[in-house]
Structure formats: C-alpha cells, structure tokens
N, C-alpha and C positions, 0 to 999 in steps of 0.2 A: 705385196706392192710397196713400194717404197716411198719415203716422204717426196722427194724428186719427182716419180711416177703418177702421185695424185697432183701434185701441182699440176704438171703438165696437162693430165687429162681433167681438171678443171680450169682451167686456162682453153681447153681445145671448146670443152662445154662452154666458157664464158661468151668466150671470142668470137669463133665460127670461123667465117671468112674475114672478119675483120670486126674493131670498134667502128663503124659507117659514122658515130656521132661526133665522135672526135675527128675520122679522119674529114671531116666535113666542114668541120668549126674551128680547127686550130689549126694557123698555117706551120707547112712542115716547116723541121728545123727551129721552132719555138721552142725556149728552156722555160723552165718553171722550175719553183719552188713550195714545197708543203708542209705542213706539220701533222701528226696524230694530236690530236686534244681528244682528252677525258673528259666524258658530261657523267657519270657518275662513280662515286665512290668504290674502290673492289680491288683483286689482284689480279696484277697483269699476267699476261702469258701470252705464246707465241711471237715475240718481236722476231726471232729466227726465222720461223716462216713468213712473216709477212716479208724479209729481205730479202730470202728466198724466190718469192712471186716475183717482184719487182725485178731481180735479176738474171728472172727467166725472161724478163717482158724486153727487159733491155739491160744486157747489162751495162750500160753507161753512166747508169741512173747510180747517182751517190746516198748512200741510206748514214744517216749519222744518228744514231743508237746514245737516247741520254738516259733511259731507266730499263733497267734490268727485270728481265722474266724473275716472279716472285715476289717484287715487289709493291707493298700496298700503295694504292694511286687515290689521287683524291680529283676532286672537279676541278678543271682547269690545265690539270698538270699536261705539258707534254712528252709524250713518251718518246718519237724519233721528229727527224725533218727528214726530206730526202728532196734532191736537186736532180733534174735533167730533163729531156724532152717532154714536154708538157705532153704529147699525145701518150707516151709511155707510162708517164703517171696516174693518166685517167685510167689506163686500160689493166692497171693491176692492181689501180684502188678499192673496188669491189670484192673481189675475192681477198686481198689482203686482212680487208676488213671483217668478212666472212669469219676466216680462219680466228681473226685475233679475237672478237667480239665472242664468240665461241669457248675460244679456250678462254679467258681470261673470265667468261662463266662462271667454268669448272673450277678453275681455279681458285673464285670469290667463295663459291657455296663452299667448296672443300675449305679454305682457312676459317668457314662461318661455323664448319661443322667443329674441328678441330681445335678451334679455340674453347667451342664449349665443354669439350673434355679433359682438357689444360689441368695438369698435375694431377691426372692416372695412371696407370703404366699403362692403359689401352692404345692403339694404336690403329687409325682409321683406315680402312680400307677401300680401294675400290671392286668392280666385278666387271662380268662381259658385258654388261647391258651397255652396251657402248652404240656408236652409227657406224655401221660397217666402212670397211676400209679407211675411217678415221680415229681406231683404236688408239695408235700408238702416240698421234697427237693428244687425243684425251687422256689418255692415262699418263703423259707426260703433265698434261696441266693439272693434274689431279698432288703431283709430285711438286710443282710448282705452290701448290696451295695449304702445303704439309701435311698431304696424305700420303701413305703407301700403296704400291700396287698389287696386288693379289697375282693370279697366274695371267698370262699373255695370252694367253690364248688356251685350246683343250690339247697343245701338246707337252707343254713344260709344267706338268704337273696332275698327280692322281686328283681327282675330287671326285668320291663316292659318293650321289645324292639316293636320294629316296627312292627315283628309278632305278636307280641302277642296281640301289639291293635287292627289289621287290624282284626286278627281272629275272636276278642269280642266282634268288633263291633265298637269302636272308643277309645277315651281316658276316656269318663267318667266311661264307661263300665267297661272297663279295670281295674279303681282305685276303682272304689264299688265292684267290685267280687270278688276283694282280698280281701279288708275289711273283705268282707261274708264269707270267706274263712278261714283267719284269727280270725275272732271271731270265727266261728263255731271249727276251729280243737284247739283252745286254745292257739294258737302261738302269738308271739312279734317279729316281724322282720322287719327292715330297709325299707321302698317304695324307689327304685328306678327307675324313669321313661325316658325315654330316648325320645328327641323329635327330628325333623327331620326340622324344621322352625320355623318363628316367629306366624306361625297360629299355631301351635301345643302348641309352647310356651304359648300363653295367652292363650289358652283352660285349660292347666293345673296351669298357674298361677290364672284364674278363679272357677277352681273348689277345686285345693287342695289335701291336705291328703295324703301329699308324704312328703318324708325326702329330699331326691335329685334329680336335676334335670340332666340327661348327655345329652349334645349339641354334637348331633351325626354329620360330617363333615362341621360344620361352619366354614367359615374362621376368622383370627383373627377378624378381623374387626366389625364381623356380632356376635362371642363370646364376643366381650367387649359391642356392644350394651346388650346382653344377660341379659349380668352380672348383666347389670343396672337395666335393667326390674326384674329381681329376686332380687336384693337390697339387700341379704343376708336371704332372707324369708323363703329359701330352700337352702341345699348346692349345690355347681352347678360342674359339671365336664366334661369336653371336651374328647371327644374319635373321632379318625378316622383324617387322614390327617395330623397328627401330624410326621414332622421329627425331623432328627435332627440341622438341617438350621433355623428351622419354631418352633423350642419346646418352645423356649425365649419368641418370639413375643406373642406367646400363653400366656405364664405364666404372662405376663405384663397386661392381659386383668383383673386382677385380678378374676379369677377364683379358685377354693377350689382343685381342684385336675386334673389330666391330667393321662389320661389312656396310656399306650401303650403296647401293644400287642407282638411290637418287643425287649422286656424284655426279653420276653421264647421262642419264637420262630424262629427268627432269629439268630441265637449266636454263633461266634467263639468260641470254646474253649481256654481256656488260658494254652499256651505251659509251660509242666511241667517234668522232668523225675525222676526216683525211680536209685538210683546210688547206687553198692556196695562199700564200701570204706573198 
C-alpha cells in the first residue's frame, strides 16, 4: 500500500460520510488560518504527510512549511501555518496530527538513542516491529532521527533466526538452502545469520557465506569477545537486551550495528496542537 493509499483510507476511516461538526458550525465558504505549535521538546518528522492529508482534504488549502523533518524542535516553536477553508482544515487536522505526533516519536527516541552512542562506529538500527501498514512511514522517521533501517520488510533480505535453523536442521543447512534458493530463483540478497552463543558462533565462523553476523541477547562482555572472534570477516550486529542504561556499553564493544526494536514500538508520541490564529 502506498503513502497516498493509507492516507485516503484513513481519511475514509476519519470522515465517513462527512465531518457533521464542522459542516454544522462553520459557514461554508469560510477561510481560516493555522499553525502547528510544539508543546514539547523532540524531533520532528512527518511535515510531508501532514501536507499530504490536507491536500487530499482540499487541495486549496495553502500549507507554508517553516521547519524541516529532522529537525530538533523545542516548545513553542512553529513547525507549518496552512490557510484556506476553515471546514477543510478541521477535517484533516486530526489525522495530520496523528501521523505527525507519531512519527516525530520515533523520531525523538531514535535521536535519544543515538546520541547516546555518539563516537562509535556502531550504527542504530531499526526492525519489523513496526504498526502494520505504517512501516514505511516509521522507518522513515526512524532515518529522520539518525537511525538506519534494517530490511523492509522479509523480502529484501536473508535473516536466518533461531527458527529457522532449528527447523532446517542446524546452521550449515540453513546457509546452503539459501544459497540453493538463491541461485535457483535468480536473487542477490544480503545473508544474515543470527547466533545465540559462542558454539553457534564458530559453526558459522567455520563455515561462512553470510554477510552478517547478529549476536542475539549476549551481554556486553560476551559481544566484545564476539567481535573479536569475527575480527571484521562479517559485519556483526547485537539485537535483544539492549537498553537505554546498557545501549553505550554495547556500542563500546565495537560492534557494526545495534538493533532495537523499541524504535517503533514502544513510543510516546511527541505533544503537538493545530491552532487557529
């Protein structure tokens, strides 16, 4: 589905048959004017789609964009104004707000996280743990808040977990039947393999034919020997047990990247309101 696609069909979910309180309260043909103000501190994201809404709702409605996605925002600031039929503006104020208050979340905790790891070479990631059919928004605010994104979804990329070796039979299994899989459907995709200890470890540092290695709930201590043993042969990435107390001591282990899951899925919304002036 596309970003166009969920608009509309949260728009059909807002609407219905109509906003009845506006069309009830405001005489037609009345213009207004608005602002976004910020009531607290974080980074922004989503102003595209909230312009987006509004220019499904009507496009007459003029949206004037004064702070960019990505940027840190503090209380008070205004992020757009937007002008035109006062009923059009109620009616995609909501969900605008939805959207933005949402992403600009994800986007706050991801630069919360990211700062704390600030001069290591690790690099944050996100996962699937996302709200269905609002992936590719969240994982964009995730990129907004100087994260990276992991794979998009389970077709642009191998990730061999812990079922899926058990199911094939072990780890060697697991990494030839992609292979076989892979040469036979014609694809070029990423191996990555997730181990669960240091016997798991040298099985696949002995046999190979992966890109990356993810050290599923090691602690620091047990991920810096890791690291060593992979010496840079495969990139390596930590997922699982990771806070925000514990995110540093991780990154110190010198590892390539650091999963966390509570990117998309844990997340305050960051307090925002749509003001007539």
């Amino acid at each position: 589905m596309t970003i166009d696609e969920i608009i509309e069909k949260a728009l059909e979910e807002d609407l219905g048959d109509g906003d009845h309180t506006s069309l009830s309260t405001i005489p037609e043909g009345k213009t207004g004017r608005a602002q976004l103000k910020i009531k607290q501190q974080g980074v922004i994201a989503g102003t595209q789609i909230a312009e987006k809404v509004f220019q499904k709702v009507d496009p007459s409605i003029h949206f004037d964009l004064k702070i960019e996605d990505g940027s840190q925002v503090q209380v008070g600031d205004i992020v757009f104004f937007i002008e035109g039929p006062s009923r059009s503006i109620l009616s995609g104020e909501r969900l605008a707000l939805n959207f933005m208050q949402r992403m600009s979340g994800v986007a706050t905790y991801t630069r919360f996280l990211t700062d704390k790891i600030k001069g290591t070479k690790a690099v944050l990631l996100d996962t699937r743990k996302t709200t269905p059919l609002l992936r590719e928004l969240e994982k964009y605010a995730v990129k907004m808040g100087g994260g990276e994104n992991h794979r998009m979804g389970l077709y642009d990329m191998i990730m061999i977990k812990d079922n899926h070796v058990d199911f094939s039979g072990g780890i060697e299994k697991a990494i030839q039947s992609t292979h076989n899989y892979l040469h036979e459907k014609g694809k070029k995709l990423a191996i990555e393999i997730e181990v669960r200890n240091f016997k798991e470890l040298e099985m696949v540092m002995a046999y190979g034919k992966i890109d990356r290695i993810m050290l599923d709930n090691f602690t620091p201590g047990d991920l810096a020997k890791a690291v060593k043993i992979i010496n840079g042969k495969y990139e390596s990435e930590a997922s699982g047990g990771i806070t925000e107390s514990t995110i540093r001591e991780f990154a110190e282990t010198g590892v390539d990247y650091i999963s966390v899951g509570a990117l998309t899925h844990q997340i305050k919304s960051l307090d925002m309101s749509l003001q007539a002036i």
